[in-house]
N, C-alpha and C positions, 0 to 999 in steps of 0.2 A: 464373677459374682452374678447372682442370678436376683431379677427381683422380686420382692417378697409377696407372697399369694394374698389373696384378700380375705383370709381366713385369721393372717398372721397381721395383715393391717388394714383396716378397713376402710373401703373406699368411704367411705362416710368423713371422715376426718381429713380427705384430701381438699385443702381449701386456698392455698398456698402453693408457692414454689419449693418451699421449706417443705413440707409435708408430702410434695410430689416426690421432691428429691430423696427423702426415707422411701415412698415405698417401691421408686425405681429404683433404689440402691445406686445413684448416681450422683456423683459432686453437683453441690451446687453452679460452681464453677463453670460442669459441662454443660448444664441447664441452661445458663446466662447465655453462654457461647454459641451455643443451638440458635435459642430463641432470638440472640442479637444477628446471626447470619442464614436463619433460616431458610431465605428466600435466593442465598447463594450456592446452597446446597441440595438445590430439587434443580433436576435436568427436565426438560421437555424432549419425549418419546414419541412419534410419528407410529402408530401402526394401523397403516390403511386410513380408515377414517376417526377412527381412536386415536385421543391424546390421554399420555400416562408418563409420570414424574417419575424418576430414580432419585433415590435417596443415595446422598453420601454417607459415608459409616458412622461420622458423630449422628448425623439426623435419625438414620436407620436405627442405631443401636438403643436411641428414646422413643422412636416410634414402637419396636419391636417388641421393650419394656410394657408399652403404654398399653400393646395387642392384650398383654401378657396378666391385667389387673381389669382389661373393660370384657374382653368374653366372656368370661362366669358371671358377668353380674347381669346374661340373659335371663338365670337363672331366679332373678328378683320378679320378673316379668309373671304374669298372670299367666297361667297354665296353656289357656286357650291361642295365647299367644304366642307363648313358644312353640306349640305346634304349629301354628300356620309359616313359622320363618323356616325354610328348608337349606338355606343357602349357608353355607361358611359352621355348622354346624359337628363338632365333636362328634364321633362316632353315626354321622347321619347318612350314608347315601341315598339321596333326592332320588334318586331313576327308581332305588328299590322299594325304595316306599310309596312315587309314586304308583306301581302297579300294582300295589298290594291295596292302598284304597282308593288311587282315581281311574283303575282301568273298567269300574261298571257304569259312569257317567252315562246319562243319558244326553248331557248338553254343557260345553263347554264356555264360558264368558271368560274374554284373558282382553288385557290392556297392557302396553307398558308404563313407565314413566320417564318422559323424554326426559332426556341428560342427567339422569338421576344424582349424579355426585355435584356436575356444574351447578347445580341449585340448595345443596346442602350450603348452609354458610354457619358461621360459630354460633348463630342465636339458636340454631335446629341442636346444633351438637350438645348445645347446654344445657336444653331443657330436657334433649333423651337422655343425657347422662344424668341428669337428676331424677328420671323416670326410675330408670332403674339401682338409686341408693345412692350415688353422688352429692355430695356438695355441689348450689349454684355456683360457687366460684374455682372450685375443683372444676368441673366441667370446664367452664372456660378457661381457665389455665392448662390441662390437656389439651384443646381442642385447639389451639395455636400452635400446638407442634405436627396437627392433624389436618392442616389447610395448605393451600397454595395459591398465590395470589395471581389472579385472572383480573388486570385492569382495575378497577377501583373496589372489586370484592377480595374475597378470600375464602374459598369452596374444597370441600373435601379432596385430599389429596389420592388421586387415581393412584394405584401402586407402592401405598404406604402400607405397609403389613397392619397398621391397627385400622384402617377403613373398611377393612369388611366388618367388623365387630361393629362399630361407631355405625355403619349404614345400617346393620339391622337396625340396631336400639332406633333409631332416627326414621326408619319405615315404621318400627312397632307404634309408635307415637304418632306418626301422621299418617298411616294407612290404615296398617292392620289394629289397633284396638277402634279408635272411632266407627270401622269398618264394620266390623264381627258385635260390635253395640249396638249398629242399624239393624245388623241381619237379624238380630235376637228379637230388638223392639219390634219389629216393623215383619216381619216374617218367621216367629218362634216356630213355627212346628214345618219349617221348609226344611227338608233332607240336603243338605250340603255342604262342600265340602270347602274353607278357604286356602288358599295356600300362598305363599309368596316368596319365590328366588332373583335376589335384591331388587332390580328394576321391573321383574317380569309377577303379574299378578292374574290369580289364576281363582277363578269358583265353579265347579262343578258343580251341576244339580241332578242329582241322583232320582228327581221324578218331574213329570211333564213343568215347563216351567209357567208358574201363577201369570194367569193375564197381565197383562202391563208392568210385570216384575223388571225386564230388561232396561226398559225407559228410565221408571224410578231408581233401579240401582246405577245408571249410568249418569243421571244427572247428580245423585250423591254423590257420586266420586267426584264428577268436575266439581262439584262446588267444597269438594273438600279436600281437593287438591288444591284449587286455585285458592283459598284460604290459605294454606302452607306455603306458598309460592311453588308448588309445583306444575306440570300438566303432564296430561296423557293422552298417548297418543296409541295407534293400530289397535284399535276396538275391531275385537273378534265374539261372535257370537255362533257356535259350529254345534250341530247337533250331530250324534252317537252315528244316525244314518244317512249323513251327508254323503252324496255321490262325487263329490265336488271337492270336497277341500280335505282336508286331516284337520283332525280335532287333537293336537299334538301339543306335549309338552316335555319340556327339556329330553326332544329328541322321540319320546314314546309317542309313537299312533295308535289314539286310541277307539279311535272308529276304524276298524278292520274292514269297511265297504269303501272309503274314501279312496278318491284319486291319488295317486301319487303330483308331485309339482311338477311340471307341465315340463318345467325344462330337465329335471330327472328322466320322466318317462320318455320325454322324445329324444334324448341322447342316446340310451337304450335300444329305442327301434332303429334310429340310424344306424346302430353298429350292428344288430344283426342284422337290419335291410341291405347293409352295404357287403356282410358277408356272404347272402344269398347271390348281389348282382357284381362283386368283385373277386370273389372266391376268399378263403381264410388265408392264404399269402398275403396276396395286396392289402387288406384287412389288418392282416398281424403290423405290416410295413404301418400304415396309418396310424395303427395305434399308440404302435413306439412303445411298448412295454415287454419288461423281458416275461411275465406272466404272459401262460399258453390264452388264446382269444377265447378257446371256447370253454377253458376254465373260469373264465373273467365272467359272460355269458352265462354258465349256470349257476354263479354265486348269483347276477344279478338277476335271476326269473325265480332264484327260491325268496330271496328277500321280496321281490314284488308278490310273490305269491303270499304272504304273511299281511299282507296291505293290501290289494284288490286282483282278485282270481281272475279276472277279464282281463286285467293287462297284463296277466303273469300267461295267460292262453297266446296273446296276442305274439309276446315275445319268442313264446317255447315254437310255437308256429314259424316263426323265421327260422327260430335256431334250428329245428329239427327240418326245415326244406333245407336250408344251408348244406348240412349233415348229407344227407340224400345227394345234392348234387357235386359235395365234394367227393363222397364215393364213386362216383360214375364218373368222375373227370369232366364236368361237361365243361365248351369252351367258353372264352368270354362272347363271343360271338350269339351262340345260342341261350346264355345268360340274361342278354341285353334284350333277345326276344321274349323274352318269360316276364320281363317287367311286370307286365298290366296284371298277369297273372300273379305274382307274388304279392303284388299291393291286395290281394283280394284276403288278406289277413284277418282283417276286422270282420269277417263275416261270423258272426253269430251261432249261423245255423250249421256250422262247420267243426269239427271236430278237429285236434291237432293231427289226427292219424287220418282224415277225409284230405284236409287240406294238403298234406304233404304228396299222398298218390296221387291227387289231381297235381302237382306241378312236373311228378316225376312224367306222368304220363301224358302230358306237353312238352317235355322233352324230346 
């Protein structure tokens, strides 16, 4: 039995166990049994430095229900709002949409929100889920089947299928409308763009940013995080033509001059620098992959190439002296004399096809 859509019964009149119970389509019975063993039925999941609950199948099967009556009622939410939640979204892919409107930013502002779920507790869940068309005591009758208890609290359950729904509603309420109500009062005719994928909080500004705009919006947020019991933390501030950092979100770079991360790009050069002074044997050996080395190599100089043409020169420069001296056989011997020479990579005023003849012809 599947349970009933909120079309068929509306969240509004869930105010009760009784009332949950019609529109999970679940005995009261299993309801009792849930909420009296709930806390023997969530497993603790070690992944790396994330902790996440498994649900047992009676838990699962009322969380799943519960997924299944709290995400449309995004839908209640103020327009401006639903657009800025990108995460956990019906028919949404985050990456496409964002290139389609945050890839002309000229400056990036992103924050997380530290332990985002750890700090969720039933008073957050009750008033978002009244936000969006619940009953006060509907909310909090779902939201105990939606917690896990951590010590003397009880905070959003990591890996319960209804807490990505419940953590939007729960940001919409304490980030994103207070948020997008500053940006309107306080900066109506700024060009910008908000957005937010669960923890991670994201505002483009699509033109040079207003004097002392960063400060003021950065002290709002602590003070209207720490109001909520939240905080935030890795404040980034990246402009369009940073040399330096990626101005990047869920995964897209969108400063095409940025550096790549220091420990990508110098892995990178180690492996063609070590093909140039060990030759593509020894090389392939180190690598340990059945993929050919210098397939690996020209995936990895096109993708830098897409992110910074200096380090994608720097690279193609190794690969293609590498290339040259694996043709010619030279030995390890005369490899090891070329050293100083081949480190001469980063030369600027060098061309890939300059550089490569000046190593052949130290040979």
């Amino acid at each position: 039995m599947r349970a009933k859509g909120t079309a068929a019964f509306p969240v509004k009149t869930i105010d009760n166990w009784t009332t949950l119970s019609a529109a999970l389509a679940l005995s009261l019975q299993h309801l009792a049994w849930v909420h009296h063993d709930r806390d023997k039925m969530q497993h603790e999941i070690r992944l790396g430095k994330r902790t996440v609950y498994k649900s047992d199948e009676p838990l699962l099967r009322v969380q799943q229900r519960i997924a299944l009556i709290v995400a449309p009622t995004m839908k209640n939410l103020p327009m401006d709002v639903q657009e800025a939640i990108v995460a956990y979204r019906e028919n949404l892919c985050p990456g496409d949409l964002l290139k389609e409107l945050a890839g002309t930013a000229q400056r990036l502002i992103s924050f997380d929100i530290r332990k985002f779920y750890d700090h969720i507790q039933l008073p957050h869940i009750e008033k978002a889920l009244a936000d969006a068309g619940f009953a006060s005591k509907g909310g909090r009758v779902i939201g105990k089947y939606c917690v896990v208890r951590r010590g003397d609290v009880c905070t959003l359950q990591q890996g319960s299928p209804a807490s990505p729904a419940i953590s939007n509603l729960v940001g919409a309420r304490y980030l994103d409308k207070p948020i997008l109500k500053w940006l309107h009062e306080h900066y109506p005719d700024l060009q910008c763009r908000y957005m937010r994928y669960c923890d991670n909080v994201q505002l483009f500004l699509y033109e040079p940013e207003p004097e002392g705009f960063g400060d003021a919006y950065k002290e709002y947020v602590h003070t209207l995080l720490q109001n909520g019991g939240f905080k935030a933390h890795d404040w980034a501030s990246i402009s369009k033509n940073n040399p330096h950092r990626n101005m990047k979100f869920l995964g897209v770079v969108l400063n095409k001059v940025a550096r790549l991360e220091k420990c990508k790009i110098d892995s990178m050069r180690a492996m063609a620098f070590n093909m140039c002074i060990d030759g593509w044997e020894k090389s392939q050996k180190k690598f340990g992959r059945k993929t050919h080395i210098d397939k690996v190599m020209q995936g990895n100089i096109a993708y830098v190439r897409t992110v910074n043409e200096k380090h994608a020169m720097w690279l193609d420069k190794l690969f293609q002296a590498s290339k040259a001296l694996q043709r010619m056989n030279v030995n390890a011997q005369t490899r090891e004399r070329l050293r100083n020479q081949i480190m001469g990579y980063k030369n600027a005023s060098e061309t890939v096809q300059e550089y490569v003849d000046r190593i052949v012809a130290a040979v």
